[in-house]
C-alpha positions in Angstrom: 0.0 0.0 0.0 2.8 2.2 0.8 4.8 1.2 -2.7 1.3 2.6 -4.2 1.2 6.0 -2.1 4.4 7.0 -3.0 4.3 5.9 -6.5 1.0 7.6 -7.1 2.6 10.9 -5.2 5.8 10.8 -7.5 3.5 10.6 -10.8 1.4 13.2 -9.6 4.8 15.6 -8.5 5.9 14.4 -12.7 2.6 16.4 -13.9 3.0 19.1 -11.8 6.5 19.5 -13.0 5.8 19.3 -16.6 2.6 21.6 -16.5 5.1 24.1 -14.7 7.4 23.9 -17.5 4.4 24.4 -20.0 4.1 27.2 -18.6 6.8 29.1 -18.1 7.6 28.0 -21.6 4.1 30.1 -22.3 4.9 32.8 -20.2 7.5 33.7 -22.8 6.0 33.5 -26.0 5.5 36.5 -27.7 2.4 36.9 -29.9 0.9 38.9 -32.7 -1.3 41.7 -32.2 -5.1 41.1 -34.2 -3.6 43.7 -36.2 -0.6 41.8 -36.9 -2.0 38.8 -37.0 -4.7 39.6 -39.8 -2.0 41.5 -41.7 -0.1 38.5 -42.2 -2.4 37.1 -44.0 -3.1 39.4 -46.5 -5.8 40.0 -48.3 -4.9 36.9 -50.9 -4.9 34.4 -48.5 -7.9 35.0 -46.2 -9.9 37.9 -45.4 -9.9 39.8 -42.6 -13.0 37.9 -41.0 -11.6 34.8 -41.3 -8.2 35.3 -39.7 -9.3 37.8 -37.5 -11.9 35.0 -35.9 -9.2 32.0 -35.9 -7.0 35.0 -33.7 -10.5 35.9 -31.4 -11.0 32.1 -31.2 -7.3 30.5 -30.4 -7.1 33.6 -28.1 -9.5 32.8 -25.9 -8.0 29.3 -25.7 -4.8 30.9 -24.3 -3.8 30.3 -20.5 -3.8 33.9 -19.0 -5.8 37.0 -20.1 -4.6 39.0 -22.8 -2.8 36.1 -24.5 -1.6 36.6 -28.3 -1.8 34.4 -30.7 0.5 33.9 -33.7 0.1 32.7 -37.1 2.9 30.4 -36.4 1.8 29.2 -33.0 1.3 25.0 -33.0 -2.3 23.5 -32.6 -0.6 20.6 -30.1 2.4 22.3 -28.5 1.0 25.7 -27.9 -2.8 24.8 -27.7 -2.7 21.3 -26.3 -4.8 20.3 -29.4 -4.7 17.5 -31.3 -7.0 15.0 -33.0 -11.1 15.6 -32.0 -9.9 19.2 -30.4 -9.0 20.4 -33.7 -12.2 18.8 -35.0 -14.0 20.5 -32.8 -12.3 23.9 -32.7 -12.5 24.0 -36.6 -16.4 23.5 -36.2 -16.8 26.2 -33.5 -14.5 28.8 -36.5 -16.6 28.0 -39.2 -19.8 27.9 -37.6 -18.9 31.6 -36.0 -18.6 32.6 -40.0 -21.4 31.1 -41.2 -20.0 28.3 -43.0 -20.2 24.7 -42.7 -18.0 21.6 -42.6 -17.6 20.1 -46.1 -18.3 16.3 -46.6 -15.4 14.1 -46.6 -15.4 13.6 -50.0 -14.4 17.4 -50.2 -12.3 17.2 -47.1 -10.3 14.5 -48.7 -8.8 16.9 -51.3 -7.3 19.3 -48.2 -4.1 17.6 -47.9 -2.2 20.0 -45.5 -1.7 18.6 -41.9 -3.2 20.9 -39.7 0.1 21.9 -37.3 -0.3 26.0 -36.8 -2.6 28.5 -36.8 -1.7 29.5 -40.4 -2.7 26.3 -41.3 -5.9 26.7 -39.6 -6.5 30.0 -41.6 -5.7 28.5 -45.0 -7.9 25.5 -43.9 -11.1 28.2 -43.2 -10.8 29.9 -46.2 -10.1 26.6 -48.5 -13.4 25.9 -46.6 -15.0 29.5 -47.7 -14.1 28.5 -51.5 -16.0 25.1 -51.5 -19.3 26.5 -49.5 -22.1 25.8 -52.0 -23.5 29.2 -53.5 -26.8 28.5 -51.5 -24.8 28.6 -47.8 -25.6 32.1 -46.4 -21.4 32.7 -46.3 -20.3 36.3 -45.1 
């Protein structure tokens, strides 16, 4: 029972350790203003809307208040996304703009991994192109 205690304890001091060094790995990234962020992109690659709502969304996802995103910031490393996260924060972006999640006979054409937030913008307005005329799309 003991061996079990003090096991349990040292796995629990290993996640403590490792979310502290999340953090303070956090504490010094430097972001992108919306302004910078949405410039980035210019106007060819995704409008303002779209990159502007991937920067309000992944913001809010960020550990402290006031936290900036950037376009190269990484879904899993930065976010702690991966997998049915992304899934679902995709769904929450595109429903915010109106759009909706094309049928994976469509999907199956994107052939990008999904890794950063630039990716994620480029994803949204690939997304945008494919909507069928009769979607009300901003």
């Amino acid at each position: 029972m003991n061996i079990f205690l003090v096991s349990l304890g040292g796995m629990a001091s290993f996640a403590g350790a490792g979310w502290l060094l999340y953090l303070h790995r956090l504490k010094q990234h430097e972001g992108s203003t919306r302004a910078e962020f949405i410039a980035h992109f210019g106007v060819s690659e995704a409008t303002p809307e779209i990159s502007g709502t991937v920067y309000d969304h992944f913001q809010k996802l960020g550990v402290w208040e006031g936290f900036q995103p950037k376009p190269s910031d990484t879904l899993e490393g930065t976010y702690k996304t991966v997998d049915e996260d992304v899934e679902d924060n995709l769904k929450e972006i595109l429903q915010q703009l109106g759009y909706e999640m094309p049928h994976s006979g469509i999907l199956s054409e994107w052939l990008t991994p999904l890794k950063t937030l630039e990716d994620v913008v480029q994803f949204v307005s690939w997304v945008k192109s494919k909507q069928n005329p009769s979607v009300n799309a901003r």
